[in-house]
N, C-alpha and C positions, 0 to 999 in steps of 0.2 A: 688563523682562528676564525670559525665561521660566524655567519651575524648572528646565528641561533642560540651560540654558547648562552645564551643570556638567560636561558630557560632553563638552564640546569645552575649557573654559577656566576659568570662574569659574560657581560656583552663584549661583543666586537669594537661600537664604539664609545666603551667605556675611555677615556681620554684622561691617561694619567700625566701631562703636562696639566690639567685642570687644577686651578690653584684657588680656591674663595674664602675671603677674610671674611670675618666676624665681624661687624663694624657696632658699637655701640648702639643703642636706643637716640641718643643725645646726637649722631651725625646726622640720623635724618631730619629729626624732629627739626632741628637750627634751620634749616632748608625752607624755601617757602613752597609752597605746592596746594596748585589751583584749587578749591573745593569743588568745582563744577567737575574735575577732573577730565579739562584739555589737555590730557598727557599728549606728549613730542617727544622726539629724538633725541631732542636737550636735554629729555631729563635722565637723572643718574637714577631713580627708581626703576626698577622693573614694570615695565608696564600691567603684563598682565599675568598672575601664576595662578597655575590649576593644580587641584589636587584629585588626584586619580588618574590613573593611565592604563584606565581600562580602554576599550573603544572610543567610549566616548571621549575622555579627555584627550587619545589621542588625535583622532578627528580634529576637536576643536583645536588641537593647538597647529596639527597641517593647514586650515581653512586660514588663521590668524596671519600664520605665517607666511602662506601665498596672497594674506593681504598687507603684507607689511608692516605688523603687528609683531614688534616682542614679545616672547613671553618665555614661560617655563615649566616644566612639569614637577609636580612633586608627589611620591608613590611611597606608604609605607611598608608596603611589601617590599624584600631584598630581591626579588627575581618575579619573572613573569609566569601568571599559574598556566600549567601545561591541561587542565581540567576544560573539555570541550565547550561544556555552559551554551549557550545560544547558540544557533544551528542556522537558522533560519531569516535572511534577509532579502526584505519587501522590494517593490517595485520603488519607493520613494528613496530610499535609502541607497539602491542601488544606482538611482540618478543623480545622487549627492557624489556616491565613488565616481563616477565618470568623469567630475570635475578632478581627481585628484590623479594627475598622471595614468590613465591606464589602470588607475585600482581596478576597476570595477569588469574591466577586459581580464586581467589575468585573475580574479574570484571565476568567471566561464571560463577558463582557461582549466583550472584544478579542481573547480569542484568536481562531484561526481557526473555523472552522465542522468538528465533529467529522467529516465524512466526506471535508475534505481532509485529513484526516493518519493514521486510523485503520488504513492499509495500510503494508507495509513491500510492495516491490516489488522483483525482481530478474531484471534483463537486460545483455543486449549493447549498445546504448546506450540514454540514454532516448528516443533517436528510433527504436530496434530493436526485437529479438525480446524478448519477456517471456518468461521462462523460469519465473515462477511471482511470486505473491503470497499473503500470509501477512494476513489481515483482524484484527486485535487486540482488537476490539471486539465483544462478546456480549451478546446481547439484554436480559443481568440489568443488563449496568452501565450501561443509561440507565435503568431502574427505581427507583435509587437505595434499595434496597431492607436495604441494609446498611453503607449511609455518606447523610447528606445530601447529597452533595456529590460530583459525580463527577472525573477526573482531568482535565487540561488540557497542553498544549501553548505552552508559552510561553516566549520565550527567556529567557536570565538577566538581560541587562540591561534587558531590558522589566520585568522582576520588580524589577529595583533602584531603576529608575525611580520605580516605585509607594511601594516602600518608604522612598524617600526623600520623596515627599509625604506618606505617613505620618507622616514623624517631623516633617515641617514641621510640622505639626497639633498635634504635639503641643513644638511648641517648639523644636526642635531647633535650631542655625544649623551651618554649616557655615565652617569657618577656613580658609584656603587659607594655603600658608605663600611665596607669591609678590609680597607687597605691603607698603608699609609702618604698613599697619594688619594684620596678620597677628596670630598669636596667639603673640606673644612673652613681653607686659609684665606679666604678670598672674597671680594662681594661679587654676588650672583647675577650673573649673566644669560643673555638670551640665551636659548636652543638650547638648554638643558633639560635631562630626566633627573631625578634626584631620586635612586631606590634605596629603600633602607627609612626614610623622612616621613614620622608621622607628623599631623596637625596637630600639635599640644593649647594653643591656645590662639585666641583672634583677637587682636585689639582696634577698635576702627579711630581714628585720630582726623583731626584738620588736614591731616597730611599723606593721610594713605591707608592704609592695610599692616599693621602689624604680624606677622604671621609667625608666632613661636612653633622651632620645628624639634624634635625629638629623633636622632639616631642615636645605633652604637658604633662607638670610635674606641676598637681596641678592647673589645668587650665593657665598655664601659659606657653607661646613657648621658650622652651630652645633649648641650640643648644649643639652639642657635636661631637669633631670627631674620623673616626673612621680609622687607620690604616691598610692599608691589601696590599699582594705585587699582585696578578691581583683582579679585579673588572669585574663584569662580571652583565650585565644589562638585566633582563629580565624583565625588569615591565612594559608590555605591551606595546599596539597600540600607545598612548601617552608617550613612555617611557621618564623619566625623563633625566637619564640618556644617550639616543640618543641626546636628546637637549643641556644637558651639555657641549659632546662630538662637537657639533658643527655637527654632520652628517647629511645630508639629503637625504631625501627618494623620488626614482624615478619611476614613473609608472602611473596610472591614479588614479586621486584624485575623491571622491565626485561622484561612480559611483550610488550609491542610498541610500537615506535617509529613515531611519525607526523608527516606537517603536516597544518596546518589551514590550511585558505583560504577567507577568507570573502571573498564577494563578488557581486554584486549582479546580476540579470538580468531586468527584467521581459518580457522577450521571452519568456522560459527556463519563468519564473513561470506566464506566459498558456497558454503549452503543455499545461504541465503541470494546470493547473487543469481546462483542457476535455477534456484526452485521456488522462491515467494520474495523478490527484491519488495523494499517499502522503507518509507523510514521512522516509523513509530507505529508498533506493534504492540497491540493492546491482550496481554496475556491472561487469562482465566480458566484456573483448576485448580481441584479437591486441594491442593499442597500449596499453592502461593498464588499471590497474584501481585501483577506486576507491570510498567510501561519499558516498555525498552525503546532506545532511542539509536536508531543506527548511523553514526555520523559519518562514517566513511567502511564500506563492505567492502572494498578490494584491500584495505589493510587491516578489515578485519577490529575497528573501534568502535567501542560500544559505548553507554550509559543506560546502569538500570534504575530506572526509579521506582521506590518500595514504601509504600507508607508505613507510617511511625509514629505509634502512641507511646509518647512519656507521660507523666514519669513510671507507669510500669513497665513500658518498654524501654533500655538507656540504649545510649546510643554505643554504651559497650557489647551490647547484644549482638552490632552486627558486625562482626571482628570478620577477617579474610577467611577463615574456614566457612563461617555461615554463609557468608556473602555468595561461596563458590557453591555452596550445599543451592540456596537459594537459585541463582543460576542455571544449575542443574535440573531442577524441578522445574522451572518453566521452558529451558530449553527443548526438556523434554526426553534428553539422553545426554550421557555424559560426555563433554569436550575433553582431548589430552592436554589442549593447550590455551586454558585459560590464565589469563596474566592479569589478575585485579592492581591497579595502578592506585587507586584514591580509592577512599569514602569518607563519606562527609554528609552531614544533617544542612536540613533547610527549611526555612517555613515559608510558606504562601499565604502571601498576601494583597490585596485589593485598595491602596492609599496613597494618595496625593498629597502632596506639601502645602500646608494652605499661606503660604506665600513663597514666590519662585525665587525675591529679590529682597536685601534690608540695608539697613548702614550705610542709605541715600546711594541705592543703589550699585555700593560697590561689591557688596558680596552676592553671589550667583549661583544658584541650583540647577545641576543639569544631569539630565541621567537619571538611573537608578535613586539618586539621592533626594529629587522632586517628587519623581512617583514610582510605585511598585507596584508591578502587575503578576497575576497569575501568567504562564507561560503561554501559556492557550492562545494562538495566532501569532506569537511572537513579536508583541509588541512593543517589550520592555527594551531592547538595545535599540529598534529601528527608531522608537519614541527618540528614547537618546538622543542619535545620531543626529534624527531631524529638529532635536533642540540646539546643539551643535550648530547648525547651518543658518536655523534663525538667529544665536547671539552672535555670527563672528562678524556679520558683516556689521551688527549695531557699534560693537565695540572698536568695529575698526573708524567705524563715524567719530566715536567719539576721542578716539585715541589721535585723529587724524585734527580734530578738531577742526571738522563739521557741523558735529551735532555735543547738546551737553549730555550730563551722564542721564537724563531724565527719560532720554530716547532709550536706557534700558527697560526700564516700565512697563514701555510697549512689550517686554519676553514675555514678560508674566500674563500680561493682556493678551499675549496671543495664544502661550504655549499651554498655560494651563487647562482653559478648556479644552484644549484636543487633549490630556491628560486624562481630565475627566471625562471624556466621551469614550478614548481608550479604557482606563478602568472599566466603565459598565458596558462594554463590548468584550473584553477579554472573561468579565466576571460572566457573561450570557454566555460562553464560549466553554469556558470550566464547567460551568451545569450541562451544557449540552452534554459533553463528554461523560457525566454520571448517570447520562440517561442510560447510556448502555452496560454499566454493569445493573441501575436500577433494574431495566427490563430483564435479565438474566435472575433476579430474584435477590440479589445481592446489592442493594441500596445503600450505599456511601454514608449518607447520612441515617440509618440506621446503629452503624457503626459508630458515627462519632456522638449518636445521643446514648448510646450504652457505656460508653466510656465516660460521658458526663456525670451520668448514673452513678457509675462510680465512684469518679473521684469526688463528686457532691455527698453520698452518702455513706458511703465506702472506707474513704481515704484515713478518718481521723481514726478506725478500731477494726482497719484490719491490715496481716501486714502485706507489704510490699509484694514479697511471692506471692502471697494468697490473692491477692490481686491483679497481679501476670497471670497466674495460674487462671484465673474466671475466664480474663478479658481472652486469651489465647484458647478456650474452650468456647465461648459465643463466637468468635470467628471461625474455630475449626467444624465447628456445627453448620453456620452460614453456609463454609465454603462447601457441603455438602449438596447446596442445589445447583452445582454446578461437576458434578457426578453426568456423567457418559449415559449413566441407566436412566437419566431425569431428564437429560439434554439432548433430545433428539426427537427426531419426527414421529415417532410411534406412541412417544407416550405424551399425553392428550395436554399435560401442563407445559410439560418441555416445548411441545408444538406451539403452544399458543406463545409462550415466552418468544421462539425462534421468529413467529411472525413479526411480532413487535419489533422484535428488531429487523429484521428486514426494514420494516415502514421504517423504522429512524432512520436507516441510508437512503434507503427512497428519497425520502421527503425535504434529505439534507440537513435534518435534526440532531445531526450529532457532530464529534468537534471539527472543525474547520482549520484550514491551512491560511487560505487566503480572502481579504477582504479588500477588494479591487475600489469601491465607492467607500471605502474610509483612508484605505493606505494612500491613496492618489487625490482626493477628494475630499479630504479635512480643507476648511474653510476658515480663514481669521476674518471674525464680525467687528474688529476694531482693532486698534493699534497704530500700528506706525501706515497708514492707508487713507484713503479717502472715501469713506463710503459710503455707498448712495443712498439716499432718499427709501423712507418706508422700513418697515419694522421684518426684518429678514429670522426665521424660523428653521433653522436648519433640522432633518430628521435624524430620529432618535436611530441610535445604531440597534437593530432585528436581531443581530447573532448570527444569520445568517449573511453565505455571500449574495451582494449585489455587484452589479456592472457600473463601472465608475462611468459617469456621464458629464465631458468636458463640459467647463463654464470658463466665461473670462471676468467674472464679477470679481471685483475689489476683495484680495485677501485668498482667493484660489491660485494652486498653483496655475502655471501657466499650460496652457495644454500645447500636446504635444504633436507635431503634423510633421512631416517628411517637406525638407523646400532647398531646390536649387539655389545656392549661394555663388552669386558673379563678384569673383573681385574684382581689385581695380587692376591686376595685370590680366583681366579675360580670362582667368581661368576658372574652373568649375570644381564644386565640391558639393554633393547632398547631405544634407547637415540636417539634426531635428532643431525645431523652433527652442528648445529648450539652452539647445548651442549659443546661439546668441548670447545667451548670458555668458559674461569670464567670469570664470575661477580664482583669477590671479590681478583682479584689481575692482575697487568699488565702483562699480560704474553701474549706472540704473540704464535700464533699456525702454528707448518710445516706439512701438511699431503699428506704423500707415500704412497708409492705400497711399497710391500715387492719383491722388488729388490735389487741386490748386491749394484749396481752405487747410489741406493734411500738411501742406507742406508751410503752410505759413504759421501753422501750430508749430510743425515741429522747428523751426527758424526760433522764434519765442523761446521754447524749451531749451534751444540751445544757449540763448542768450542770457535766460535765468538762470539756469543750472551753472553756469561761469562765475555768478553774480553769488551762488549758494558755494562755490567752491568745490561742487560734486562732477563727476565723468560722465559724460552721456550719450550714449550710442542712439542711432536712431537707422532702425530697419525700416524700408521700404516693401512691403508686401503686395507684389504683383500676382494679376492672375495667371493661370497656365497659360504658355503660349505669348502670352503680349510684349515678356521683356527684350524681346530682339530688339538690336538697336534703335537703343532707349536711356543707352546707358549715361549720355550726354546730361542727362535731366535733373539727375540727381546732383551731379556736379557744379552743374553752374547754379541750381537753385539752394546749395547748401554753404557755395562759397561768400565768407572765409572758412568755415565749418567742413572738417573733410573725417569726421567719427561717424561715416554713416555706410549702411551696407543693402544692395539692391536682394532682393533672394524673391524667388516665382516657388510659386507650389511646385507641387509636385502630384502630380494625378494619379489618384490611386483607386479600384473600383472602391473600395469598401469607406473611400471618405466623401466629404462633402468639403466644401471652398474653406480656407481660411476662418472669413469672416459667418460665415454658415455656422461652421464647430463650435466658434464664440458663439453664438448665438445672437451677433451685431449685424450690423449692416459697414459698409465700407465707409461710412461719413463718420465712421467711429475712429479712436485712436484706443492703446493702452500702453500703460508704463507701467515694466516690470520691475522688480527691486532687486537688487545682488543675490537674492536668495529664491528668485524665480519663483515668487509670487507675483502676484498684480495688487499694487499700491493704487493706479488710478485708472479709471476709464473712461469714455466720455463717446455717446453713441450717438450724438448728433452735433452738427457745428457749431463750433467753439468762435462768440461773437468778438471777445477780447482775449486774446492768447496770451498775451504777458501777464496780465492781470488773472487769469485762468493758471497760470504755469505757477507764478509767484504764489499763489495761494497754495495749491496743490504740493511744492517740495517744502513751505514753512509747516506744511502740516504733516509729510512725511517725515521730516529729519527733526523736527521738535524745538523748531528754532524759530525767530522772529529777524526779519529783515524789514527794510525802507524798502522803496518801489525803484525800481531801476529805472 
C-alpha cells in the first residue's frame, strides 16, 4: 500500500497496533505540573500538540521533532485535500526545507523546469491575442548569489506529500478515526497525526492545556480529550482554535470573492508547454474572465480562478457543466479532455491576529490562522512556514528547560510585524494586479461598487433573479470594451488603452512574483535579540520588487556567502554560512575573525553558554588564502572546548569579504540563533567578555542567572 493512499482514504502509516485510552479529566489534574511550563521527558503530558496539518503544522511539528521535542498533530479533516492551493515558494522558505533532510533538493528535483512558469502571461484567450507578459525571473536569481537555494513552483499538496514522508522517517504514524483499531483506547503519544480530530473545545488549567477533541467512531461523534502543556493552532484561515482563543483579526475583510476550479487537461497542458508556457495567465474577453493558474503543464493541472458575487450569484451557479462551459470560453476552443476535479468558493482577505499568543503563553497561532493574505506574491504558507522556524526552536528552549514559557512572547514580538508588513505588501500587490484590467476599461472596483448599489438599495424589493438578471447585464455590457473591434491598435481608444498597459509592464506596475528585499530581508526590531543602540526605521514595503541587500544587524537573517569548511579529519566541503546552523539540535552559533580579542570572546561564550545550559558552535571565519596551516590555532586556543569549526571564504567575483557583506569590520563577532537569525553582534572590542556574554544569552533566552 503506497504512502499516498492517504489522499484518497487510508495512509500507509496509519498504525493499527495504535491503542489510546481516554483517561479522565481527574488523572491529570491530581499531577503537579510546572506553571512556567519546564516540560521534560518525565513528563506524562504531551508536550506539545498542534492542530492542523497543513504545511505549516506539518513543518513545525518535523523542526520540534529534530529538536527533541514531543509532540502531535491533530487534523479535522479525514484525509489529506488533493486541491493544489499555494504554488509558489520563496527563497526563505526554501532555506528552511534545506534543513530538513533534502526537502528542499527533491522540491528542484519535481518541480517543473524554471522556464515553464517564470512568465505571468496576459490575453484574450490562451488560444488568442497576448496583450503582454511580465518575465519574473533575473539573471541574479539563478546565480544564487544571496540565498543557496533558489525559489520553486510547487503545488501544496505535492509539498505535503513530502512532508508527510518526512515524518514517516522520522516515526511518525498516522490514526485515522474511521476503523475499529482507530485511536481511541489509549493515552496519546508522540509522533502522531490524528485525521478525522476536530478542536471542540480549549480549557487552559494550572496544569496544562485541556484540549476537547471531536471525532466519528463508527459513525457516531464521540468526544475525547486530549492533554498537552502548549497548543499551538495552525488550522488555517477559519482556524478553530483562533475562535476558541477568543482572538480577533484586524485588517480588511472581504477584499474579493472567488471559485476555484481545479481540473485537469493534458491536451490544455501540451499547448501550452509548446506555444505560451507561464504560470498564471490573466485571461480577458467579451464571454468571461478569468486567472488561471498552471501548476504542473506536463500533467496537464490546472486552477481557474472566477470571481463571484453572492448572493445573486450562489455558489450553485457554478456546477461542472458551467465550470467546463466557462473553461471553454477562456480557453478559447474546446478541449476533449477536460476533467474538473473540485470547486469550491473563497474569500480574500487582508488580516492579522491581533495577538499571536494567550493563556500565559501556552496557546499559539501560526499560519493561516494568525494572518491572511491575499495570494499576490505568495506570502500566506511561506509566512507560515517562516513562523514555523521561529517557534520551534523557542519551544524547544522551553521544553528543554532553558528558557521559561515567557521566551514565547518573544513569537509574537517578532512574527507579527513581518505579518503586518506582509499584509500591506500583498494588499499593494493585489491592486497592482487590478491595474491591468482597470487600464483595459474594465475596473474591478467598478464592479464591486455596482454590486453594492445593489444590494444596498436593491436587495430588500426586488427579487433575487431580478437581481442576477441586472448584475449579469452590467457585467455583460462591461465585458464589451474588451471586444477585438475596441481592442486593438487602430482604433484610437483601444490604442491608448494597449499603451497603458504596456507602461504597467514597463515600469513593473503590475503583480509581482518575487520580493527578494522582504522574503530574505524581513528584520526583527525586538525580541528574543539584543539590539543595538538608536531608533532603527525599517522601509515601508513599495509593491514593487527590490534586491535584498545583506545586513548582519541584530534580528536579520544571517546572510549568506559561499565558505570552505576544514574539518578536524582535513577534509574539505563548501558549505553556505547558512550551514553552520543545525537543523537537528538547539545550538546558537558565534562566528570570528581569527583574532587574539575574537578568541577570547569566544572562550567566554563558551564558558557562559555551559553556565546557560545552551550548545554553542563557534566558527572561525578566515580570509581567502590564509587558512593553510593554521589549523593548530583553533585547537589549542579552544581547548577544553572542541564545538568549534575553522571555514575561509570562498572568492567569488561578484562578492565582497565576509565581514565586508556584514557591513562590520573583523574586530566584530556575531551570534546567530537556531533559526539563523542574528540575536547579537558587537563591532568592536569586547573589554569584558563574560560579563558581555552573560548579559547577551540572559536576554536572549529570557532567563536571569548569577555571574559565573
Amino acid at each position: 500500500m503506497g504512502v499516498l493512499k492517504i489522499f484518497s482514504k487510508i495512509n500507509r502509516f496509519h498504525n493499527p497496533k495504535t491503542k489510546i485510552k481516554t483517561y479522565p479529566f481527574q488523572y491529570f489534574s491530581s499531577r503537579r505540573y510546572s506553571s512556567d511550563l519546564r516540560i521534560n521527558e518525565k513528563d506524562e503530558v504531551l508536550p506539545v500538540l498542534i492542530v492542523g496539518a497543513g504545511p505549516v503544522g506539518l513543518v513545525l511539528s518535523i523542526l520540534l521533532t529534530k529538536l527533541g521535542v514531543k509532540c502531535a498533530v491533530m487534523e479535522k479533516s479525514s484525509n489529506f485535500s488533493q486541491h493544489p492551493q499555494a504554488h509558489f515558494i520563496n527563497n526563505r522558505s526554501m532555506e528552511v526545507f534545506r534543513k530538513l533532510d533534502g526537502l528542499a533538493e527533491e522540491i528542484e528535483r519535481l518541480q517543473p523546469p524554471v522556464d515553464l512558469w517564470r512568465k505571468f502571461i496576459y490575453c484574450t484567450s490562451l488560444y488568442g491575442s497576448i496583450l503582454g507578459s511580465v518575465d519574473h525571473m533575473q539573471p541574479q536569481d539563478f546565480k544564487r548569489v544571496v540565498s543557496p537555494v533558489s525559489v520553486a513552483h510547487f503545488s501544496q499538496y505535492k509539498l505535503t506529500k513530502l512532508l508527510l514522508k518526512q515524518l514517516e522517517k522520522l516515526n511518525f504514524s498516522i490514526c485515522t478515526s474511521d476503523g475499529p483499531d482507530g485511536p481511541y483506547d489509549g493515552l496519546i503519544g508522540e509522533r502522531k497525526i490524528l485525521l478525522g480530530h476536530e478542536c471542540a473545545s480549549i480549557t487552559a488549567t494550572d496544569h496544562g492545556i485541556m484540549v476537547g477533541a471531536e471525532f466519528l467512531k463508527d459513525g457516531v461523534k464521540t468526544e475525547r480529550n486530549i492533554r498537552c502543556g502548549i497548543l499551538v493552532g495552525s488550522d488555517g484561515a477559519g482556524s478553530t482554535v483562533r475562535k476558541l482563543m477568543g482572538v480577533a483579526m484586524k485588517g480588511e475583510k472581504d477584499l474579493q470573492k472567488l471559485v476555484s476550479v481545479h481540473f485537469m487537461s493534458r491536451e490544455l497542458g501540451n499547448y501550452l508547454l509548446s506555444e505560451r508556457p507561464g504560470m498564471l495567465f490573466f485571461i480577458f474577453n467579451t464571454e468571461a474572465i478569468g486567472v488561471l493558474v498552471a501548476h504542473d503543464l506536463d500533467q496537464g493541472e490546472f486552477v481557474l480562478q472566477l470571481p463571484f458575487y453572492p448572493p445573486q450569484q450562489t455558489f450553485e451557479d457554478f456546477n461542472t457543466k458551467v465550470c467546463e462551459e466557462l473553461i471553454t470560453k477562456l480557453v478559447g476552443r474546446k478541449l476533449v479532455d477536460i476533467n474538473v476535479i473540485g470547486i469550491k468558493p473563497w474569500v480574500m482577505h487582508a488580516e492579522v491576529a491581533e495577538k499571536f499568543a494567550s493563556s500565559n503563553n501556552q496557546i499559539i497561532l501560526a499560519g493561516d490562522a494568525a494572518h491572511r493574505f491575499p495570494p499576490a506574491g505568495g506570502f500566506g504558507m511561506n509566512t507560515g512556514i517562516q513562523d514555523a522556524h521561529n517557534l520551534a526552536w523557542k519551544i524547544a528552549a522551553i521544553v528543554k528547560g532553558i528558557s521559561p514559557s515567557s521566551l514565547l512572547q518573544t513569537y509574537g514580538t517578532e512574527r507579527k510585524p513581518v505579518a503586518l508588513s506582509n499584509t500591506e505588501l500583498s494588499i499593494k500587490n493585489f491592486r497592482a494586479a487590478m491595474k491591468v484590467p482597470a487600464a483595459l476599461g474594465i475596473d474591478p472596483a467598478v464592479a464591486n461598487s455596482v454590486q453594492r448599489i445593489i444590494n444596498s438599495g436593491f436587495s430588500s424589493i426586488l427579487p433575487t433573479g431580478l437581481q442576477k438578471a441586472i448584475l449579469d447585464g452590467i457585467f455583460t455590457i462591461g465585458r464589451t470594451q474588451l471586444s477585438e473591434s475596441l481592442l486593438n491598435e487602430n482604433n484610437p481608444l483601444g490604442s491608448l488603452r494597449l499603451g497603458k498597459l504596456r507602461r504597467i509592464f514597463e515600469e513593473g506596475d503590475s503583480l509581482q512574483l518575487q520580493f527578494p528585499a522582504e522574503d530574505l530581508g524581513f528584520r526583527y526590531l525586538a525580541g528574543a535579540l539584543v539590539p543595538e543602540d538608536g531608533d532603527t526605521v525599517l522601509e515601508a514595503p513599495t509593491g514593487r520588487r527590490r534586491d535584498y541587500v545583506p545586513c548582519a544587524e541584530p534580528g536579520a537573517r544571517l546572510p549568506h556567502m559561499k565558505v570552505r569548511c576544514l574539518l578536524k579529519d582535513f577534509s574539505e566541503a563548501t558549505i553556505s554560512t547558512l550551514d553552520l546552523v543545525r537543523g537537528d539540535k538547539l545550538e546558537f552559533v558565534l562566528i570570528i575573525s581569527p583574532r587574539k580579542e575574537s578568541y577570547d570572546l569566544a572562550r567566554a561564550a563558551f564558558k557562559v553558554s555551559e553556565g546557560f545550559g545552551v550548545s554553542l558552535k563557534v566558527c572561525v571565519m578566515w580570509p581567502h588564502g590564509s587558512l593553510e596551516n593554521r589549523l593548530d590555532r583553533s585547537k589549542e586556543t579552544f581547548l577544553p572546548w572542541g564545538n568549534y569549526v575553522d571555514v575561509e571564504e570562498v572568492k567569488m567575483s561578484s562578492t565582497s569579504s565576509w565581514w565586508d557583506t556584514c557591513q562590520m569590520t573583523n574586530d566584530g563577532a556575531i551570534l546567530v540563533r537556531p533559526d539563523e537569525h542574528i540575536a547579537w553582534r558587537k563591532t568592536t572590542v569586547v573589554l569584558d567578555p563574560i560579563s558581555e556574554m552573560e548579559g547577551v544569552f540572559t536576554q536572549i533566552l529570557g532567563i536571569q542567572r548569577t555571574k559565573i
